[in-house]
PDBQT receptor file of N, H, CA, C and O in Angstrom, charges set to zero:
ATOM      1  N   UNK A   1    -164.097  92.173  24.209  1.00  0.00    +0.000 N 
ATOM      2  CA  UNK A   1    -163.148  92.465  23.167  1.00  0.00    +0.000 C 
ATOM      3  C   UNK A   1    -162.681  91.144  22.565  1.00  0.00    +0.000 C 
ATOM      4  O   UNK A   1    -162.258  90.244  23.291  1.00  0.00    +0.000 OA
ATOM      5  N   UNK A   2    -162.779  90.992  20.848  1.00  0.00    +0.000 N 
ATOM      6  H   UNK A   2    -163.123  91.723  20.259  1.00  0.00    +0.000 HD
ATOM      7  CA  UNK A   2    -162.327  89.835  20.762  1.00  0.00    +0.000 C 
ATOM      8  C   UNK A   2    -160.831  89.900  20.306  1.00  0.00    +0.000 C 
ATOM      9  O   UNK A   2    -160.362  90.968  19.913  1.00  0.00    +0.000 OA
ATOM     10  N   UNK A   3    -160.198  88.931  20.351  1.00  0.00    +0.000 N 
ATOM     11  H   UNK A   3    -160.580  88.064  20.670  1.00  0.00    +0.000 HD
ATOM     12  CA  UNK A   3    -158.698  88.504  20.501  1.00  0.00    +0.000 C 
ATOM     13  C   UNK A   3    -158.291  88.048  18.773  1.00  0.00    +0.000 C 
ATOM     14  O   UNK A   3    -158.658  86.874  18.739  1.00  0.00    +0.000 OA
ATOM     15  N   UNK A   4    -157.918  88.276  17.840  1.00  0.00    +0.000 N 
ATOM     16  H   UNK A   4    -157.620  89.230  17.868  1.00  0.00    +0.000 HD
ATOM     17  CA  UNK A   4    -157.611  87.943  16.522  1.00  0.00    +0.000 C 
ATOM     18  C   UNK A   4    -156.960  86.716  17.316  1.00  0.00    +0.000 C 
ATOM     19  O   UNK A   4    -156.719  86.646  18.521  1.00  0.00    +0.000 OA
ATOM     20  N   UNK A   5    -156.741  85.759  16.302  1.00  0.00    +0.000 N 
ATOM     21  H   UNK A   5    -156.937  85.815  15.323  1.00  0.00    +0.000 HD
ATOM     22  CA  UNK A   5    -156.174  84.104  16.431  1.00  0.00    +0.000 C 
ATOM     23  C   UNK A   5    -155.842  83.942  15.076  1.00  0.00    +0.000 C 
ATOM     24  O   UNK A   5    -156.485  84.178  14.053  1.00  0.00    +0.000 OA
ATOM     25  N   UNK A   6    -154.639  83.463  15.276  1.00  0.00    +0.000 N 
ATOM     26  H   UNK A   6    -154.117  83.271  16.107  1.00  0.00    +0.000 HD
ATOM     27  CA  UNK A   6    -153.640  82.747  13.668  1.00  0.00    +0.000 C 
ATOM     28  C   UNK A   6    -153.676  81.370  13.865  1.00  0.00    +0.000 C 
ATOM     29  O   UNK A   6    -152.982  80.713  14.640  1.00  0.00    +0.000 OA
ATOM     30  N   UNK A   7    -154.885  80.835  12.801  1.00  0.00    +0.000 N 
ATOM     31  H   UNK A   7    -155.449  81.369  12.172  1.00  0.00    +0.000 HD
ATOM     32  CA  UNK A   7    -153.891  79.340  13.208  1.00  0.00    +0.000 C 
ATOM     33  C   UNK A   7    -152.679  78.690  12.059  1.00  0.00    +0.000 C 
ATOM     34  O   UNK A   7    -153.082  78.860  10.908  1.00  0.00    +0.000 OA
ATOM     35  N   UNK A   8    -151.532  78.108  12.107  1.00  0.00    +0.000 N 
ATOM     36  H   UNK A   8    -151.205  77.969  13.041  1.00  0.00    +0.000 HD
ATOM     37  CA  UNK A   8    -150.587  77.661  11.708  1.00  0.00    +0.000 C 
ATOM     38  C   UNK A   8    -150.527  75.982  12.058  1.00  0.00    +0.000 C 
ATOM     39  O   UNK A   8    -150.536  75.270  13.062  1.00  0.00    +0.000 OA
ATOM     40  N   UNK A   9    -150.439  75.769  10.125  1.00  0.00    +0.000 N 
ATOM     41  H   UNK A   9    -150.431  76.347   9.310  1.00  0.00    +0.000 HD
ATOM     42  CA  UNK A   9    -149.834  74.381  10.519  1.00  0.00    +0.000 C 
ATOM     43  C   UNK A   9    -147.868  73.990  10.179  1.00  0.00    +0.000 C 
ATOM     44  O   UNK A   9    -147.156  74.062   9.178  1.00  0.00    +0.000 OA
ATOM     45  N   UNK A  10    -147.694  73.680  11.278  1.00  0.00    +0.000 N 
ATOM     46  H   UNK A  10    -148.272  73.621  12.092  1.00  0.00    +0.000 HD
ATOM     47  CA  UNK A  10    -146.352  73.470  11.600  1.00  0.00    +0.000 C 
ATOM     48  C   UNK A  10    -145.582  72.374  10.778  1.00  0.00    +0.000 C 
ATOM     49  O   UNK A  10    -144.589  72.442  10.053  1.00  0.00    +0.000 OA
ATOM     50  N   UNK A  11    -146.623  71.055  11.259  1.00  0.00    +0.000 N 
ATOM     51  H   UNK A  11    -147.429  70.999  11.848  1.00  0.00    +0.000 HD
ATOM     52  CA  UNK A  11    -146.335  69.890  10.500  1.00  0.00    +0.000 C 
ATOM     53  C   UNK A  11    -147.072  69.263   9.717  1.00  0.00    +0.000 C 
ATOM     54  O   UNK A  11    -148.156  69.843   9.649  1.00  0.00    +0.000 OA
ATOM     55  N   UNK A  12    -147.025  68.099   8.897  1.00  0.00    +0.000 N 
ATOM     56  H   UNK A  12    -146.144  67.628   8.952  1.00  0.00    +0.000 HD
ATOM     57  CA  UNK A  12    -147.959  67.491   7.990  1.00  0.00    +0.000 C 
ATOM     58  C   UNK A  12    -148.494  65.915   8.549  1.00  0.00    +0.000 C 
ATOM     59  O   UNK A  12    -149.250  65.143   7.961  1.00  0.00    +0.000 OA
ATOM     60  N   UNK A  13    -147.943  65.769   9.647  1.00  0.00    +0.000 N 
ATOM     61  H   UNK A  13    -147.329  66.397  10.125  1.00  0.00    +0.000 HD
ATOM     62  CA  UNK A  13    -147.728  64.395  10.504  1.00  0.00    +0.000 C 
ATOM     63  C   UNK A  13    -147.686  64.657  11.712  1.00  0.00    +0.000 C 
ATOM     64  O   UNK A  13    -147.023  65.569  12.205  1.00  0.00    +0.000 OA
ATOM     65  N   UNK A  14    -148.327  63.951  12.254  1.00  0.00    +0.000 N 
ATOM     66  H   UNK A  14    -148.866  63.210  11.854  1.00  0.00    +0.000 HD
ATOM     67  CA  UNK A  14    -149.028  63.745  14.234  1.00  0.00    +0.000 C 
ATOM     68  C   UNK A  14    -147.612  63.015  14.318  1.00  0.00    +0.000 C 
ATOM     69  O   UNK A  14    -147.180  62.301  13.413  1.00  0.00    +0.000 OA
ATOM     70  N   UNK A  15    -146.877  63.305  15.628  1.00  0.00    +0.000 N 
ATOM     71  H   UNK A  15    -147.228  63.885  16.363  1.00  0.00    +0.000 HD
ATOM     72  CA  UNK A  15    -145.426  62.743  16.554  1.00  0.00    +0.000 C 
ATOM     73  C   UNK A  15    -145.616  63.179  17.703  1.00  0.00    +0.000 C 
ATOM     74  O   UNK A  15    -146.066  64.267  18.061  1.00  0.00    +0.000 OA
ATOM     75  N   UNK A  16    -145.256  62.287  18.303  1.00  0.00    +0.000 N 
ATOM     76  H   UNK A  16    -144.890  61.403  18.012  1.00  0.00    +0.000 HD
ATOM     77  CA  UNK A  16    -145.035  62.266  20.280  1.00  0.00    +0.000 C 
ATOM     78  C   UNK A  16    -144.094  63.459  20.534  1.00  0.00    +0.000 C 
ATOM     79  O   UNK A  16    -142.889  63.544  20.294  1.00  0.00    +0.000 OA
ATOM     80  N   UNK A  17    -144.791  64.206  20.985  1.00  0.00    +0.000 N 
ATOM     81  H   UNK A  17    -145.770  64.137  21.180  1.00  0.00    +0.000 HD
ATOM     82  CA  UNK A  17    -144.195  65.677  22.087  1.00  0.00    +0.000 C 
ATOM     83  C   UNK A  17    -142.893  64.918  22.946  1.00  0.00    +0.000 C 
ATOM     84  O   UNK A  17    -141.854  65.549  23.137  1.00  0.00    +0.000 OA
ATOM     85  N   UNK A  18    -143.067  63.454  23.458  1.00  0.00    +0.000 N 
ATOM     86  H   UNK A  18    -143.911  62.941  23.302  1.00  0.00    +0.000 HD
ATOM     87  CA  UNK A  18    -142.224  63.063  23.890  1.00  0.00    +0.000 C 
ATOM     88  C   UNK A  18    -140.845  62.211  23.313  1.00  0.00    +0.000 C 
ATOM     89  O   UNK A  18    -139.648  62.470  23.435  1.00  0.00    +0.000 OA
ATOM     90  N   UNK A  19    -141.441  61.262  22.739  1.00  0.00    +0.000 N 
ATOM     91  H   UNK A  19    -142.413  61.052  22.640  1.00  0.00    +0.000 HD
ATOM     92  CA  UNK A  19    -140.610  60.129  21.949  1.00  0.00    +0.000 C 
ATOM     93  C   UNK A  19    -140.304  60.415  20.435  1.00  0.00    +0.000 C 
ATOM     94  O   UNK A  19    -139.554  59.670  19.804  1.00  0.00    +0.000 OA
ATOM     95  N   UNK A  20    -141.094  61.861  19.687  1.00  0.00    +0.000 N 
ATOM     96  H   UNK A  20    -141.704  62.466  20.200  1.00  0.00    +0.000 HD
ATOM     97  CA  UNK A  20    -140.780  62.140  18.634  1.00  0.00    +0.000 C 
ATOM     98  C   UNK A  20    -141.169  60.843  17.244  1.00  0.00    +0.000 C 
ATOM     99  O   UNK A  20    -140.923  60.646  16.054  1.00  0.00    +0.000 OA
ATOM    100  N   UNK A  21    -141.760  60.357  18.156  1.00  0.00    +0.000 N 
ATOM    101  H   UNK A  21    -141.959  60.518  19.122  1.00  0.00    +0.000 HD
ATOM    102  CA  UNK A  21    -142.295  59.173  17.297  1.00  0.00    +0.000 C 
ATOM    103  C   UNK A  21    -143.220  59.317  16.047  1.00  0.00    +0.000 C 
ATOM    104  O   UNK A  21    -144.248  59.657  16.632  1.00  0.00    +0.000 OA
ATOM    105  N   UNK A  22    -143.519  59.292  14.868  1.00  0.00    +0.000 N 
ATOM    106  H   UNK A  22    -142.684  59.015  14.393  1.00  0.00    +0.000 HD
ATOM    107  CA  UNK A  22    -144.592  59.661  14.447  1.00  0.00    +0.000 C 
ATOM    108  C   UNK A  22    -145.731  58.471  14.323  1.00  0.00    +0.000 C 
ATOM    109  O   UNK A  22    -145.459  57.275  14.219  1.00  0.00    +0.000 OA
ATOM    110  N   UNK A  23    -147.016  59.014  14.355  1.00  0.00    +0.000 N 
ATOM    111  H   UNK A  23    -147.238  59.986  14.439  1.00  0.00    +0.000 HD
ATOM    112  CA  UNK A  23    -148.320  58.446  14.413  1.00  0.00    +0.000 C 
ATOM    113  C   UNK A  23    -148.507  57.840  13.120  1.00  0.00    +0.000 C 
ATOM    114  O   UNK A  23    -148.677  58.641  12.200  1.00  0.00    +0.000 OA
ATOM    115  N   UNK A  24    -148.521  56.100  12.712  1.00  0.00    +0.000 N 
ATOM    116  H   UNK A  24    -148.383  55.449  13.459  1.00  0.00    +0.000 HD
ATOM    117  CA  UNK A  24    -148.967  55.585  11.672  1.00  0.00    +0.000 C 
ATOM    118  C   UNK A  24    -150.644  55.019  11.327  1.00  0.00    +0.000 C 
ATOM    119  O   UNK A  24    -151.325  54.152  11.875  1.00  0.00    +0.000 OA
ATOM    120  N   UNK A  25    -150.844  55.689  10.486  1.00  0.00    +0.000 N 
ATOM    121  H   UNK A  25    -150.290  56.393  10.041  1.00  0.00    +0.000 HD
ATOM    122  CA  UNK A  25    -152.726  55.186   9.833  1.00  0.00    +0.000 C 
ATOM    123  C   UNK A  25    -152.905  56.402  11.367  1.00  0.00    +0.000 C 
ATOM    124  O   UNK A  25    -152.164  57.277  11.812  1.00  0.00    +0.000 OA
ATOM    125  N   UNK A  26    -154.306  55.856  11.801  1.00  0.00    +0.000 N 
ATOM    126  H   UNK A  26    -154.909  55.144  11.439  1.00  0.00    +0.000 HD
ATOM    127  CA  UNK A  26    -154.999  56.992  12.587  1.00  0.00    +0.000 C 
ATOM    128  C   UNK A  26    -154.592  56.713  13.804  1.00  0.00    +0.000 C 
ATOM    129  O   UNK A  26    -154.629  55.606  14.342  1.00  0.00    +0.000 OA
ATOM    130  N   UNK A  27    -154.000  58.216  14.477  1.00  0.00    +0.000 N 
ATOM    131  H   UNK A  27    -153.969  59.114  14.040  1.00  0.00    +0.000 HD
ATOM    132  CA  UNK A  27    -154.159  58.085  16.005  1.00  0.00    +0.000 C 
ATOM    133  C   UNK A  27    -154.984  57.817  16.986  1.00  0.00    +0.000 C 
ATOM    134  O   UNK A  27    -154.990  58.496  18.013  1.00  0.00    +0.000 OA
ATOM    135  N   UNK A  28    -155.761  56.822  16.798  1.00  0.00    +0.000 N 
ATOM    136  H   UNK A  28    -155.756  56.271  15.964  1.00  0.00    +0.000 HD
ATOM    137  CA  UNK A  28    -156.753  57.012  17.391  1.00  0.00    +0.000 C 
ATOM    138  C   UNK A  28    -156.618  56.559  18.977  1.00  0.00    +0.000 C 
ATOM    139  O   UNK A  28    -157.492  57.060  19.685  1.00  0.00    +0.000 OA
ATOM    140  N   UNK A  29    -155.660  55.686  19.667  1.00  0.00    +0.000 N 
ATOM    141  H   UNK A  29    -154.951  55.280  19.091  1.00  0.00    +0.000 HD
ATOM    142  CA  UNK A  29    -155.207  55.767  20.867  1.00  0.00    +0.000 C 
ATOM    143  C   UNK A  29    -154.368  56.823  21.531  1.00  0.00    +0.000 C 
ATOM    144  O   UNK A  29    -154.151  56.913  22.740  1.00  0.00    +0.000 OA
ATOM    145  N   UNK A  30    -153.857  57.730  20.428  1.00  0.00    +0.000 N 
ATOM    146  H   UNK A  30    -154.033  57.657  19.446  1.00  0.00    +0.000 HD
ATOM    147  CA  UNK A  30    -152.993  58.907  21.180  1.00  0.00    +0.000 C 
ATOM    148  C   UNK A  30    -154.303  59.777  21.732  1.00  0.00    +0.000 C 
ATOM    149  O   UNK A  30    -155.520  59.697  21.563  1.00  0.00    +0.000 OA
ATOM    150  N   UNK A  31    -153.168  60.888  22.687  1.00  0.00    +0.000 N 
ATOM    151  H   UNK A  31    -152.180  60.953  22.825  1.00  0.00    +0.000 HD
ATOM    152  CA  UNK A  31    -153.815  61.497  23.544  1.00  0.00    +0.000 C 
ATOM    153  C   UNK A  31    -152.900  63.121  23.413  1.00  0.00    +0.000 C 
ATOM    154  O   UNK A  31    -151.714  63.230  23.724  1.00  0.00    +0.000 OA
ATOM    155  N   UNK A  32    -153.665  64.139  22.950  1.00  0.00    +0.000 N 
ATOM    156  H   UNK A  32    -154.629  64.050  22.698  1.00  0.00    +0.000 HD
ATOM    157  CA  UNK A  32    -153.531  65.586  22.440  1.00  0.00    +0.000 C 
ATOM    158  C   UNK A  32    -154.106  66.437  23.522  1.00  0.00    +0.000 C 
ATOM    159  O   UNK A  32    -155.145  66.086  24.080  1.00  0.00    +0.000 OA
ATOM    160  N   UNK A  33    -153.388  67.712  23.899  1.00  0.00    +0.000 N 
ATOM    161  H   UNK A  33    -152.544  67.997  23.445  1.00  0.00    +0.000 HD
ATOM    162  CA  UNK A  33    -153.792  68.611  24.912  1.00  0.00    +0.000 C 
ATOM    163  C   UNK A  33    -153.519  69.959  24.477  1.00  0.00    +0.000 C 
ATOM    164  O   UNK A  33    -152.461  70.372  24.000  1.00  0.00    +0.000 OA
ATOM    165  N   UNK A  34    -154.851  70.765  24.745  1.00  0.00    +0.000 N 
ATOM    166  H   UNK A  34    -155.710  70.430  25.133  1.00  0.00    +0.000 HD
ATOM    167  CA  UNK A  34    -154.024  72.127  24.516  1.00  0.00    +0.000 C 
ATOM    168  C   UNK A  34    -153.194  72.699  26.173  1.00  0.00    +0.000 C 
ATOM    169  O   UNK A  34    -153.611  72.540  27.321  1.00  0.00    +0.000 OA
ATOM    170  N   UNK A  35    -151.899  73.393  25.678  1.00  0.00    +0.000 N 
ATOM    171  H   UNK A  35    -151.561  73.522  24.746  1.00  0.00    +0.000 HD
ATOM    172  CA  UNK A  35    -151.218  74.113  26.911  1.00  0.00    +0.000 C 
ATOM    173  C   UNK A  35    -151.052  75.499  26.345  1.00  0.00    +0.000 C 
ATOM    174  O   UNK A  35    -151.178  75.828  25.166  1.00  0.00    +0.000 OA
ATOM    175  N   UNK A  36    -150.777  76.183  27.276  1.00  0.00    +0.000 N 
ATOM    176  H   UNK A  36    -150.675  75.916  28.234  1.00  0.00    +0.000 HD
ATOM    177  CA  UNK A  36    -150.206  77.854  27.334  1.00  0.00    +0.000 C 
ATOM    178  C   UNK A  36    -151.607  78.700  27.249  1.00  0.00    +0.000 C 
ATOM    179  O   UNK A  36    -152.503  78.328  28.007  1.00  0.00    +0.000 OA
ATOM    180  N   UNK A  37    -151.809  79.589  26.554  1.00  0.00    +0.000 N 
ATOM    181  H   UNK A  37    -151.081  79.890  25.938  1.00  0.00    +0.000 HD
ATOM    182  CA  UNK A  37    -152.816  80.703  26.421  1.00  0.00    +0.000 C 
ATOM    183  C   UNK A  37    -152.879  81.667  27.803  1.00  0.00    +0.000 C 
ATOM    184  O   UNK A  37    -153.605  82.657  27.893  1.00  0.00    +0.000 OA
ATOM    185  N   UNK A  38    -151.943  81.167  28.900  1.00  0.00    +0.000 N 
ATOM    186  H   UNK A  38    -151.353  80.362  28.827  1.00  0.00    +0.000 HD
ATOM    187  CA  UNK A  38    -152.119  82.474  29.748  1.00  0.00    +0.000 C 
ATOM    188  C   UNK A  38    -150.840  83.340  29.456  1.00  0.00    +0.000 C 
ATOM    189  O   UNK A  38    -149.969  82.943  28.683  1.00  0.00    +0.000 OA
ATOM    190  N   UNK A  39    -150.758  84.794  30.253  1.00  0.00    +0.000 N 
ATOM    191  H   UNK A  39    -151.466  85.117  30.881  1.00  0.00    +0.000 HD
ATOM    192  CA  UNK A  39    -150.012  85.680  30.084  1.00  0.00    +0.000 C 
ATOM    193  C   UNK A  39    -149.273  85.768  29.534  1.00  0.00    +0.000 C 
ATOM    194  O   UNK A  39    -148.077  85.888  29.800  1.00  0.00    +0.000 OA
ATOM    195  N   UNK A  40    -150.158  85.702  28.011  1.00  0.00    +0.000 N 
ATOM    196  H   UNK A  40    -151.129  85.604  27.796  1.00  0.00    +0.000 HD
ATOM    197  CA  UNK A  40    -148.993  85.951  27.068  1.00  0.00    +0.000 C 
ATOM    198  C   UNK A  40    -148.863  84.782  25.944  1.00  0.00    +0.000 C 
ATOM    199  O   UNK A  40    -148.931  84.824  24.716  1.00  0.00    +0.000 OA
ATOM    200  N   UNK A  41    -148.660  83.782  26.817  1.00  0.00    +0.000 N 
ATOM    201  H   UNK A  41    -148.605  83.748  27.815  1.00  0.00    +0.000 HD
ATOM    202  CA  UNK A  41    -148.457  82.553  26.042  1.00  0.00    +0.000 C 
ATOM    203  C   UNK A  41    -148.996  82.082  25.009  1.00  0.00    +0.000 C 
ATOM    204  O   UNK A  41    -150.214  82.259  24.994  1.00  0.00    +0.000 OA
ATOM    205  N   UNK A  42    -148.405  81.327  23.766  1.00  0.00    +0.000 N 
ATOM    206  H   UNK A  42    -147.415  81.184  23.778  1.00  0.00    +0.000 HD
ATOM    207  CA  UNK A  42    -149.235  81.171  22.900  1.00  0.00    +0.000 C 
ATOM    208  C   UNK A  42    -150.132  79.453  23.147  1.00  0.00    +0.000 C 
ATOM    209  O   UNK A  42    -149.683  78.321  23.326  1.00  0.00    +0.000 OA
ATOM    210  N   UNK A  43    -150.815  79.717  23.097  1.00  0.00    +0.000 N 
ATOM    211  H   UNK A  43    -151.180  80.637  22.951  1.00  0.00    +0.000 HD
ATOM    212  CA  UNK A  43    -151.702  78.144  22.689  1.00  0.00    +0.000 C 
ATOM    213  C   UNK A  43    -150.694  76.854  21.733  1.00  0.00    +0.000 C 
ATOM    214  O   UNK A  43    -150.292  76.755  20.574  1.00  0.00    +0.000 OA
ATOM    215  N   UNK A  44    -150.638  76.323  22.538  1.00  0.00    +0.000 N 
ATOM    216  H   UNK A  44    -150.964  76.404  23.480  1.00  0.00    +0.000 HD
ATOM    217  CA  UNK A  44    -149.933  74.983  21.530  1.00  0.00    +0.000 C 
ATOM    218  C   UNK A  44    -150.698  73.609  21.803  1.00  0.00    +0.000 C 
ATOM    219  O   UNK A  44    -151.602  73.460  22.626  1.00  0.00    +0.000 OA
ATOM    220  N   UNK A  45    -150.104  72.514  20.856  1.00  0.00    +0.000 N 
ATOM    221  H   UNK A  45    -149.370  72.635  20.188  1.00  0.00    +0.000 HD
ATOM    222  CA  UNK A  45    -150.889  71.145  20.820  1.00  0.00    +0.000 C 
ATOM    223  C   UNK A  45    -149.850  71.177  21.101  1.00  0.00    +0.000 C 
ATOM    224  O   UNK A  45    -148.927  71.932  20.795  1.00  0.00    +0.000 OA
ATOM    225  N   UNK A  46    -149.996  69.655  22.221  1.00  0.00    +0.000 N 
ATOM    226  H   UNK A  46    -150.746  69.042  22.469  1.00  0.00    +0.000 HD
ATOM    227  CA  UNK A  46    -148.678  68.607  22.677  1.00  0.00    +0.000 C 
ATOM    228  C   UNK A  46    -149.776  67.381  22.501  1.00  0.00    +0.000 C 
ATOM    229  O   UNK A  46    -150.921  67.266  22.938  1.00  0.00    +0.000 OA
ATOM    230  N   UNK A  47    -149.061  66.622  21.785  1.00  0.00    +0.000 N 
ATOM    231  H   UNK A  47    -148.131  66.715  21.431  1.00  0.00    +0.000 HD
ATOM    232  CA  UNK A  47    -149.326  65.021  21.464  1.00  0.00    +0.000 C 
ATOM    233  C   UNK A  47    -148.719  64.119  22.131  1.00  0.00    +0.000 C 
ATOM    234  O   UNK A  47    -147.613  64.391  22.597  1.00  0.00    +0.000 OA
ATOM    235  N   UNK A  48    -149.447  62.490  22.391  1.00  0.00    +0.000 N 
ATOM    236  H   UNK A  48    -150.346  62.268  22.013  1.00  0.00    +0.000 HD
ATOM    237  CA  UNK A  48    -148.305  62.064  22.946  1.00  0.00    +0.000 C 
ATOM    238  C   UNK A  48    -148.933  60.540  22.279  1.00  0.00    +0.000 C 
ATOM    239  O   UNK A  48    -150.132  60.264  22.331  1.00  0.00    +0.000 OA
ATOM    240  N   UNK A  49    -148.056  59.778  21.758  1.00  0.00    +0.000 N 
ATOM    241  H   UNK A  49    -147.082  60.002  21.716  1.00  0.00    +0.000 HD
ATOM    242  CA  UNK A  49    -148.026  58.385  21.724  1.00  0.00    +0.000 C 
ATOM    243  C   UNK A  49    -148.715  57.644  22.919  1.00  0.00    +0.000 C 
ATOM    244  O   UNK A  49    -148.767  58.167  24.033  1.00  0.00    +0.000 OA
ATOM    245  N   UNK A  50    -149.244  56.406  22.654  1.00  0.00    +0.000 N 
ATOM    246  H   UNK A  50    -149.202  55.982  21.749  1.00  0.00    +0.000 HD
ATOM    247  CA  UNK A  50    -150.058  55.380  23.705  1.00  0.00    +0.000 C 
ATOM    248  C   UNK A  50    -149.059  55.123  25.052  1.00  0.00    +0.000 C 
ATOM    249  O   UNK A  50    -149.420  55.421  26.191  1.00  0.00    +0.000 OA
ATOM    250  N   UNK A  51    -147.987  54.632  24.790  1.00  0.00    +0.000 N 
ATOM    251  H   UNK A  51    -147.695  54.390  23.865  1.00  0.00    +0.000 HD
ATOM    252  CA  UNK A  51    -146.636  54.957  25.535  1.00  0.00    +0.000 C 
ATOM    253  C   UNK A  51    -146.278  55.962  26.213  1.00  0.00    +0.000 C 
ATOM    254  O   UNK A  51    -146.252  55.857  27.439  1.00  0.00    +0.000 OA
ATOM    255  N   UNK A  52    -145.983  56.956  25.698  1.00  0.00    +0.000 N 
ATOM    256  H   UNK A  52    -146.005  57.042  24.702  1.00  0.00    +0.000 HD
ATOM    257  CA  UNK A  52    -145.631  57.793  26.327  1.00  0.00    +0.000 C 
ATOM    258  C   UNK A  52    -146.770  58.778  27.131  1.00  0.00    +0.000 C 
ATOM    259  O   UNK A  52    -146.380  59.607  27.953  1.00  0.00    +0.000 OA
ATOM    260  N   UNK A  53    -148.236  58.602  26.808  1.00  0.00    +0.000 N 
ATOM    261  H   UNK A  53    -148.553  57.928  26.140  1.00  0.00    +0.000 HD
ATOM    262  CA  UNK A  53    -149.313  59.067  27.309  1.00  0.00    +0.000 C 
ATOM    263  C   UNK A  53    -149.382  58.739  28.953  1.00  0.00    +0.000 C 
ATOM    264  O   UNK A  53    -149.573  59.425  29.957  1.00  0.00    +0.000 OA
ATOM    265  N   UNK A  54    -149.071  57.031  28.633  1.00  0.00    +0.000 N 
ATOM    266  H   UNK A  54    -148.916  56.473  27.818  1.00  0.00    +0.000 HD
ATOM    267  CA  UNK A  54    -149.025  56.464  29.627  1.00  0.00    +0.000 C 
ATOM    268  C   UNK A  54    -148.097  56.457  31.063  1.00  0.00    +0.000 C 
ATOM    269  O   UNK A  54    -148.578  56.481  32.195  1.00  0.00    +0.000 OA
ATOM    270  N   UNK A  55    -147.100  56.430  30.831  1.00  0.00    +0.000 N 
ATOM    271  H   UNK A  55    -146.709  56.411  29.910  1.00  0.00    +0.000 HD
ATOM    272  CA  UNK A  55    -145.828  57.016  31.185  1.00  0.00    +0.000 C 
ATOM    273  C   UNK A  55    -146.364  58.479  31.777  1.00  0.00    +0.000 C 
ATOM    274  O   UNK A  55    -147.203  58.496  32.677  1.00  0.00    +0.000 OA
ATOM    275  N   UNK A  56    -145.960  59.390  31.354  1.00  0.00    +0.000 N 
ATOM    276  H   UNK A  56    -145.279  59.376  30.623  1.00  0.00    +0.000 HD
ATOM    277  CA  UNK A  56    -146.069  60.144  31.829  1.00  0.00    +0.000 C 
ATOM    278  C   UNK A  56    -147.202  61.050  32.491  1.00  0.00    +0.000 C 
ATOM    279  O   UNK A  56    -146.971  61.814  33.429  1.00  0.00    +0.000 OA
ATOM    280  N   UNK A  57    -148.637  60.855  31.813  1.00  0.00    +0.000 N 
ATOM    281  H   UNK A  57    -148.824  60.234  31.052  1.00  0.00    +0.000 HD
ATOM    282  CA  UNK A  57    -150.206  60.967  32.278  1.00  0.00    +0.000 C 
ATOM    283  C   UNK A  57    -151.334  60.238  33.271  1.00  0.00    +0.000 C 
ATOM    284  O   UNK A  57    -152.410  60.436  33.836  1.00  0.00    +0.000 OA
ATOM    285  N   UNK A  58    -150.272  59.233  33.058  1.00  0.00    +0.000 N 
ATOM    286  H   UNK A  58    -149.398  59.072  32.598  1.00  0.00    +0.000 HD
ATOM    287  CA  UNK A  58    -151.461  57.746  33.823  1.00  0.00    +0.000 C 
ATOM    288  C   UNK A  58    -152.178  57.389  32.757  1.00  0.00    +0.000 C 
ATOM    289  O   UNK A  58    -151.982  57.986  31.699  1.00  0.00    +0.000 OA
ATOM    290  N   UNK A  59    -153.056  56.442  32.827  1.00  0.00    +0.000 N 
ATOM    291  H   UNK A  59    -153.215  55.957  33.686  1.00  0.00    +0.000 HD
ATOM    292  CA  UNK A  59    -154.425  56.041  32.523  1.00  0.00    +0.000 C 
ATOM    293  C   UNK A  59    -155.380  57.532  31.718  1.00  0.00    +0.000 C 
ATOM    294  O   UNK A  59    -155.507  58.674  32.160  1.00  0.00    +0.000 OA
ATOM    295  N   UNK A  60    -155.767  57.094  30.782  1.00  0.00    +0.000 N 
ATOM    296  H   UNK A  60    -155.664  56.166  30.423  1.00  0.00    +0.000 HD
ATOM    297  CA  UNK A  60    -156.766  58.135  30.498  1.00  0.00    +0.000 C 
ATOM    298  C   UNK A  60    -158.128  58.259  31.187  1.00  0.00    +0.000 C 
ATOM    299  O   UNK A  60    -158.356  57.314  31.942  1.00  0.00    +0.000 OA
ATOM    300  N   UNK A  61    -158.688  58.798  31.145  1.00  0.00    +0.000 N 
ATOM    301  H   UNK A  61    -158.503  59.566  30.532  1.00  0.00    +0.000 HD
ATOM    302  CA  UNK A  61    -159.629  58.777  32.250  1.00  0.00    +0.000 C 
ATOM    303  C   UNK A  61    -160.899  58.072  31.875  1.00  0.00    +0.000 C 
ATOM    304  O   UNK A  61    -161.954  58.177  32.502  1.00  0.00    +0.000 OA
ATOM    305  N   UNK A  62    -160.682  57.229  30.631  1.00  0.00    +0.000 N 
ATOM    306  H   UNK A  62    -159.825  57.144  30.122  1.00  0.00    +0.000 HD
ATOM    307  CA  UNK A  62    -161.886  55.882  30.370  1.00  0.00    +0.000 C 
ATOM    308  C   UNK A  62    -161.132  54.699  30.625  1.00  0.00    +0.000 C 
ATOM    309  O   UNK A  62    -161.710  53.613  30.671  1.00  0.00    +0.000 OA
ATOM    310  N   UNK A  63    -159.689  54.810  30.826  1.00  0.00    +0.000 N 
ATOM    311  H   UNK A  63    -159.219  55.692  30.789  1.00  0.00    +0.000 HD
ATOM    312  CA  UNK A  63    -159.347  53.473  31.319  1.00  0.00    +0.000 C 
ATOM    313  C   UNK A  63    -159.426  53.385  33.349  1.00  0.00    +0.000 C 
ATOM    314  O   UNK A  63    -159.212  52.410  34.070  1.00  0.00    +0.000 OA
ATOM    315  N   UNK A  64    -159.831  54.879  33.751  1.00  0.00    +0.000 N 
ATOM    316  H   UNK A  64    -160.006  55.671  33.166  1.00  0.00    +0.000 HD
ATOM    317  CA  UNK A  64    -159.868  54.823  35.385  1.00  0.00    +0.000 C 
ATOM    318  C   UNK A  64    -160.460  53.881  36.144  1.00  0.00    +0.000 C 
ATOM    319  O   UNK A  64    -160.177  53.569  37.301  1.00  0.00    +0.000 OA
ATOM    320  N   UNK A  65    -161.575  53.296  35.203  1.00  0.00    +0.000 N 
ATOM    321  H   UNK A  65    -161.805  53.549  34.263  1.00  0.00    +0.000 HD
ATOM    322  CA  UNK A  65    -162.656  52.234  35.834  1.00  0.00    +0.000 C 
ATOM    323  C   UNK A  65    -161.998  50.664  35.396  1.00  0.00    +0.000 C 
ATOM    324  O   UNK A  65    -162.585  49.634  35.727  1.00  0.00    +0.000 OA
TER     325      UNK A  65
């Protein structure tokens, strides 16, 4: 059975889930995750600044080596 999906854009500008910071020229060091989609939940992006990635994620997993 397939599941209908809405997608919505919220904002017009990438900002830290954490620090509320917004992303200048390309994010290309931030680090984006999808969360929720179980019971119920809706699917969301959480972003996070180089900083605050760090902080709170560790290392991304190409800086592990």
């Amino acid at each position: 059975m397939r599941q209908d999906t809405e997608a919505r854009t919220i904002a017009d500008e990438v900002r830290c889930t954490e620090c509320d910071t917004p992303a200048r020229g390309p994010a290309t060091s931030w680090r984006a995750y999808l969360t929720g989609g179980f019971d119920g939940e809706p699917v969301e992006v959480v972003v996070y600044c180089p900083a605050c990635a760090l902080r709170e994620l560790g290392p991304a997993p190409a800086q592990l080596s």
